[in-house]
MDAnalysis code that builds the backbone (N, CA, C; Angstrom):
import MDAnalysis as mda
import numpy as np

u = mda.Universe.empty(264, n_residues=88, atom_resindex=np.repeat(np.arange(88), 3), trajectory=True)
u.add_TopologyAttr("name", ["N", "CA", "C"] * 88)
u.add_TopologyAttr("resid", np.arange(1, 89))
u.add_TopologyAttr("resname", ["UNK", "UNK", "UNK", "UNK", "UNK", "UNK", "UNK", "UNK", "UNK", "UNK", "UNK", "UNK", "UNK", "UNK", "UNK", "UNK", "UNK", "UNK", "UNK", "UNK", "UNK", "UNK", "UNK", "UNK", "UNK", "UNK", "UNK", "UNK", "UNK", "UNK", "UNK", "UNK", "UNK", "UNK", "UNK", "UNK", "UNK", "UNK", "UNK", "UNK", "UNK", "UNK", "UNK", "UNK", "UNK", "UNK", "UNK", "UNK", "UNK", "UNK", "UNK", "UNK", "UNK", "UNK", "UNK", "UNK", "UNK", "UNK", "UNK", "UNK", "UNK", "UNK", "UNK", "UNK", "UNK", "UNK", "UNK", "UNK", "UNK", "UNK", "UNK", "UNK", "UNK", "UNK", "UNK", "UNK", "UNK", "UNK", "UNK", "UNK", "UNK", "UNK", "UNK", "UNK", "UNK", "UNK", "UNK", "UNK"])
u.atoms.positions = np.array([
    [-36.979, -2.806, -58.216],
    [-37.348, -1.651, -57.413],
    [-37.054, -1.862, -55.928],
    [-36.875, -3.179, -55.775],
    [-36.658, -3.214, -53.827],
    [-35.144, -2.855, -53.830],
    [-34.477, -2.498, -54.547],
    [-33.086, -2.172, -54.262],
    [-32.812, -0.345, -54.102],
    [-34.197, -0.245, -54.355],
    [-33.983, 1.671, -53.396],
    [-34.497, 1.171, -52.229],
    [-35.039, 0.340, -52.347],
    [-34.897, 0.480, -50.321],
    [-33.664, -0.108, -49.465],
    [-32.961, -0.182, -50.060],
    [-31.741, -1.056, -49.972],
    [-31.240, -2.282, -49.952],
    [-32.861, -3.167, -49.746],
    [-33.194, -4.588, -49.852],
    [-32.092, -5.397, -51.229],
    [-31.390, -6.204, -50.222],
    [-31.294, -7.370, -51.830],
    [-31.732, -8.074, -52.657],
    [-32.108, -8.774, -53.584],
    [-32.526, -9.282, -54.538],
    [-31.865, -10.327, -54.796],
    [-33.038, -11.246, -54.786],
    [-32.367, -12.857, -54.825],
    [-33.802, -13.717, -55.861],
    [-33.286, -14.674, -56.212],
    [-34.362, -16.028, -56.928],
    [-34.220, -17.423, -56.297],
    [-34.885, -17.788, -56.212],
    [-35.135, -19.114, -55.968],
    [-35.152, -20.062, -56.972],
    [-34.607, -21.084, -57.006],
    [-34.967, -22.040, -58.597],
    [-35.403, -22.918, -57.952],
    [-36.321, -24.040, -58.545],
    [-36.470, -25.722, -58.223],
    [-35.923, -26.204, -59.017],
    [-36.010, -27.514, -58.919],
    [-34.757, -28.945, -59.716],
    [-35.471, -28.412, -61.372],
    [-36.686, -28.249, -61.623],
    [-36.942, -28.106, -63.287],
    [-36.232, -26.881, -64.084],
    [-36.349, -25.799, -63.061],
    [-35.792, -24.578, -63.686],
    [-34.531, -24.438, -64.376],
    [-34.342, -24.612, -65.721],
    [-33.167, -24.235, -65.930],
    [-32.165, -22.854, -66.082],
    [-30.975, -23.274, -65.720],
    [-30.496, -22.075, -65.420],
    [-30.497, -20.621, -66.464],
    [-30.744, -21.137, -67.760],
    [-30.754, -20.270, -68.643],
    [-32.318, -19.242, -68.435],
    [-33.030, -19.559, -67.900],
    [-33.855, -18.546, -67.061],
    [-33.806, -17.597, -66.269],
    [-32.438, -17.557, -65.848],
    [-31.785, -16.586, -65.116],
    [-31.322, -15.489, -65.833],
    [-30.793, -15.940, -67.397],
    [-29.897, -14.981, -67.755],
    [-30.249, -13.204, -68.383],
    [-31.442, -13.460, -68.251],
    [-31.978, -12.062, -68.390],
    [-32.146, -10.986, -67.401],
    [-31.974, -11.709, -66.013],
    [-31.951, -11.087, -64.808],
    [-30.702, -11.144, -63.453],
    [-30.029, -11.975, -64.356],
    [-28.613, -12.165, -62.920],
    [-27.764, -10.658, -62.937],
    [-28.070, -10.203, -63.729],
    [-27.264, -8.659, -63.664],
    [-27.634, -7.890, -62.005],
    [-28.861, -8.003, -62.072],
    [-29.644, -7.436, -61.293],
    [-29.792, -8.339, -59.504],
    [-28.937, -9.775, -59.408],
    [-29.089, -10.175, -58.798],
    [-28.242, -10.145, -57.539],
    [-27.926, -10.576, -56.075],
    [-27.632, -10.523, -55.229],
    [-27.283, -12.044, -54.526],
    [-28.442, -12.801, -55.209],
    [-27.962, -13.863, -54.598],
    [-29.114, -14.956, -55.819],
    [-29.004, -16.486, -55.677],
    [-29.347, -17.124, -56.391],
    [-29.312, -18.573, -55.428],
    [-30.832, -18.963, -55.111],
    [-30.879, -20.185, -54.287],
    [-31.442, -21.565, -55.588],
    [-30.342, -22.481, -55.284],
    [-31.012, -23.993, -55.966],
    [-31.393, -24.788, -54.775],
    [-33.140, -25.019, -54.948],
    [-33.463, -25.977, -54.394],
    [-32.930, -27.380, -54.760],
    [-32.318, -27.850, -54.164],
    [-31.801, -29.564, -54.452],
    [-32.646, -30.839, -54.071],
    [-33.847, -30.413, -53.732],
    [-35.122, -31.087, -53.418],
    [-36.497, -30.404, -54.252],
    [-37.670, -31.147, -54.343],
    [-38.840, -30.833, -54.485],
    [-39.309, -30.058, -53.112],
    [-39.788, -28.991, -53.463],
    [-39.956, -27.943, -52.370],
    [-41.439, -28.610, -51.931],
    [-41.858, -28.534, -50.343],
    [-42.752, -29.031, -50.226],
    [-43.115, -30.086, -49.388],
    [-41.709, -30.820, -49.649],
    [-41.794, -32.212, -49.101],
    [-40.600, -32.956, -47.978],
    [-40.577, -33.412, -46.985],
    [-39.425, -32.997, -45.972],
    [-39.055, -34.499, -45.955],
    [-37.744, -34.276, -45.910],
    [-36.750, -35.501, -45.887],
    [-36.469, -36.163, -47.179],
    [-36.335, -35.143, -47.761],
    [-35.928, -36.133, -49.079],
    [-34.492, -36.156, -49.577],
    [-33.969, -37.035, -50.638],
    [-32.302, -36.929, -50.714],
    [-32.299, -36.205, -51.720],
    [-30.571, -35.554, -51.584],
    [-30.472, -34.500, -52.892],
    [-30.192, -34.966, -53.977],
    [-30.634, -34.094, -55.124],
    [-30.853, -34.530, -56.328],
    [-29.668, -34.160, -56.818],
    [-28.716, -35.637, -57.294],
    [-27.396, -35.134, -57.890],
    [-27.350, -34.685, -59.188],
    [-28.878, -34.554, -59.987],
    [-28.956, -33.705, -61.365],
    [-28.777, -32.737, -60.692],
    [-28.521, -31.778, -59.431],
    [-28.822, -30.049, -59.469],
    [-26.933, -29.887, -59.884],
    [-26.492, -30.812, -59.386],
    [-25.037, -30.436, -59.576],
    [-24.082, -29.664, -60.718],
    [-25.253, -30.276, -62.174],
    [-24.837, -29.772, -63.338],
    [-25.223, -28.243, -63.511],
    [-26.824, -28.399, -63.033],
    [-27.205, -26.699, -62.737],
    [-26.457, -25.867, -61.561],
    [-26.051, -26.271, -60.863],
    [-24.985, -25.669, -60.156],
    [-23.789, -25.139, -60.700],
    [-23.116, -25.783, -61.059],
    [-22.038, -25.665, -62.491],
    [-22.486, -24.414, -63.336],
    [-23.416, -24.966, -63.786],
    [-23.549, -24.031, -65.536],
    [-23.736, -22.414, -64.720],
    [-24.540, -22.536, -63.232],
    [-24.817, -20.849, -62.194],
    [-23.744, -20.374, -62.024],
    [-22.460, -21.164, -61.264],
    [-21.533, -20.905, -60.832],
    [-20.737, -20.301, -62.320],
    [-20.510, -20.691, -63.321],
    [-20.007, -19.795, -64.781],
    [-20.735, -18.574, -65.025],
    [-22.024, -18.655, -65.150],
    [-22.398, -17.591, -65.712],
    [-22.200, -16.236, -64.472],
    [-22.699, -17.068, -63.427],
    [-22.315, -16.179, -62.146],
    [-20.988, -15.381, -62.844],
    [-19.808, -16.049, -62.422],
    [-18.420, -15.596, -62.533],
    [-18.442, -14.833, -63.574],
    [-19.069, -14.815, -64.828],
    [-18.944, -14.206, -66.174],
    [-19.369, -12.798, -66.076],
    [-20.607, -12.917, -65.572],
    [-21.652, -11.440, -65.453],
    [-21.216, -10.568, -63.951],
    [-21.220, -11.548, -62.963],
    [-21.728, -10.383, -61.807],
    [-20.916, -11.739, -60.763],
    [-19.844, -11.830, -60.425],
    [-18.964, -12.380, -59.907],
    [-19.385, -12.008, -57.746],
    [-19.853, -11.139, -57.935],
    [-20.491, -11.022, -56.346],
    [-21.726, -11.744, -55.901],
    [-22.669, -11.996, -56.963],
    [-23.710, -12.827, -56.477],
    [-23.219, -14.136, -55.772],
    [-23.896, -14.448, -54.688],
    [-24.023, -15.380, -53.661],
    [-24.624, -16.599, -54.752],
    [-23.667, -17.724, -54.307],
    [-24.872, -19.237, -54.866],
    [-25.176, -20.154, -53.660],
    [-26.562, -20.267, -53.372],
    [-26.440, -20.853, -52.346],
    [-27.018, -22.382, -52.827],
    [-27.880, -23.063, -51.627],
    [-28.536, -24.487, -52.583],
    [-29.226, -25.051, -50.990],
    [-30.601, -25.337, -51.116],
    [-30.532, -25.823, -50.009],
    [-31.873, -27.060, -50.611],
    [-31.876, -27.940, -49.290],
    [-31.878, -29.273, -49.667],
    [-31.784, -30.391, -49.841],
    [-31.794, -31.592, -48.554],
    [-31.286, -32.791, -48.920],
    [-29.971, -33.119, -48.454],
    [-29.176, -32.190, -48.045],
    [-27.922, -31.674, -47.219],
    [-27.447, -32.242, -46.580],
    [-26.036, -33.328, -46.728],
    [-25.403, -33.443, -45.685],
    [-24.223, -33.076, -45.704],
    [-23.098, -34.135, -45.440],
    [-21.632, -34.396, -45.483],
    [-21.422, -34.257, -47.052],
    [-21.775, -35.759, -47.581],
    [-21.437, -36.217, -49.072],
    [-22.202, -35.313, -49.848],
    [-23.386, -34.740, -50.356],
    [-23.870, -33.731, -51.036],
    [-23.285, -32.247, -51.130],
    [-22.904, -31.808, -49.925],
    [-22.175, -30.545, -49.387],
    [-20.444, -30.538, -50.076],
    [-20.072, -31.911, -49.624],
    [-18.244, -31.720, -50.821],
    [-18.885, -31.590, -52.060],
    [-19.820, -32.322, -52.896],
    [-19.957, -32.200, -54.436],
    [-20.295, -31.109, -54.663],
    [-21.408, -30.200, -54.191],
    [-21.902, -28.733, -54.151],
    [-20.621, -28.205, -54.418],
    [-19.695, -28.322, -53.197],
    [-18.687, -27.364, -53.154],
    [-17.816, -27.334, -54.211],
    [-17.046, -28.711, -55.013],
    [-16.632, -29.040, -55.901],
    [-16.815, -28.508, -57.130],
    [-17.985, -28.336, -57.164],
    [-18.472, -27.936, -58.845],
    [-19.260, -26.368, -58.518],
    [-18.745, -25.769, -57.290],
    [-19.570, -23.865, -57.700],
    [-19.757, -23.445, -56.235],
])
């Protein structure tokens, strides 16, 4: 419903969520954030398990609704940021 106000529509995931939780609602989506950290807690390194969930977003993304945004935030530098980019 926030998309009659013209508002976009986005989700948030953490590292447990798997992506197949999405798939009932990415039709409807705009954008899609992976936390690559435990939310909560500051300075921590990124979790190179999100990479695979990154992957499997970035397909289904492309499959269904090829405009949704993937973003990822988290733990972020140089070396985390090429692999992100690499795989979605």
């Amino acid at each position: 419903s926030i998309k009659s106000f013209g508002i976009k529509a986005g989700a948030s995931i953490v590292p447990t969520t798997i992506p197949e939780n999405l798939e009932y609602i990415i039709e409807k989506l705009d954008l899609i954030l992976v936390m690559t950290v435990n939310p909560g807690f500051g300075n921590q390194a990124f979790l190179n398990s999100q990479l695979t969930k990154i992957a499997k977003l970035r397909k289904m993304i492309d499959d269904v609704k090829p405009e949704v945004e993937l973003e990822v935030d988290g733990g972020m530098n140089e070396k985390p940021a090429k692999l992100v980019n690499e795989v979605g």
